[in-house]
N, C-alpha and C positions, 0 to 999 in steps of 0.2 A: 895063146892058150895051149899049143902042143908043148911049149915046153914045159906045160906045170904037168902035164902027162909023162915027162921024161926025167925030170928031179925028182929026188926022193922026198919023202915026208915030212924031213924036218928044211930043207932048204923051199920045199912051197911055201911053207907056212912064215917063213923068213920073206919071201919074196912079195907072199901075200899081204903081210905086216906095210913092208915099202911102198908096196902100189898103193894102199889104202891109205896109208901116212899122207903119201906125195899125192893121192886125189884130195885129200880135207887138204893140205894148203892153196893146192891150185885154186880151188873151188872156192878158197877163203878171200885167195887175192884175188879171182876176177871177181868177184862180189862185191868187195871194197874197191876196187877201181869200175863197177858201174856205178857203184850207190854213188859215189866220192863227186860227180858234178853238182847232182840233186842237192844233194845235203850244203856243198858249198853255195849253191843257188837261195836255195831256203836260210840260211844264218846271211846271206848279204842282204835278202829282201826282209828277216828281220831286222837287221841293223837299223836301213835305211828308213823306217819303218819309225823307232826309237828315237833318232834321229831327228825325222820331220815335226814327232811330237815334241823336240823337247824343244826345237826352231819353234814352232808355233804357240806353245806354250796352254793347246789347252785351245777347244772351239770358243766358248761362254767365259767369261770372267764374271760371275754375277754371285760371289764373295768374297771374303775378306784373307785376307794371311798375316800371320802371327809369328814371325819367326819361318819354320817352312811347315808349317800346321796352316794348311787351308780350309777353313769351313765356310760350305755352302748358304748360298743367303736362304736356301729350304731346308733349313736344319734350324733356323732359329723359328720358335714359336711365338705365336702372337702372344703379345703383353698384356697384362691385366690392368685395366684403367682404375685407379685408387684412387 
């Protein structure tokens, strides 16, 4: 801090620029290198996630598939007896 008492007015405001440039990066990349486990954390436990469903295919099987059109056997309405 004494030297910005010792430069003149246009080289503070130069130096002031730099400090504050070079604090937003700093700040940018230790930010992204704490978020950076979490987030890799979070997208492998949804993967795995994706995954188990598509292994399992589904708790119920209780309808039919068409193609890759699944519909529910509670989606079909009782029949009218004629």
């Amino acid at each position: 801090m004494l030297v910005r008492l010792t430069i003149g007015e246009r080289r503070r405001r130069v130096l002031d620029g730099w400090l504050q440039r070079t604090w937003f990066v700093l700040r940018r990349r230790f930010l992204l290198l704490y978020r950076w486990r979490t987030s890799s954390r979070e997208a492998e436990r949804q993967a795995n996630e994706a995954i188990n469903r598509a292994r399992n295919g589904g708790a119920k099987v209780d309808g039919k598939w068409e193609g890759n059109v699944y519909t529910p056997e509670s989606f079909r309405g009782p029949r009218k007896p004629h």
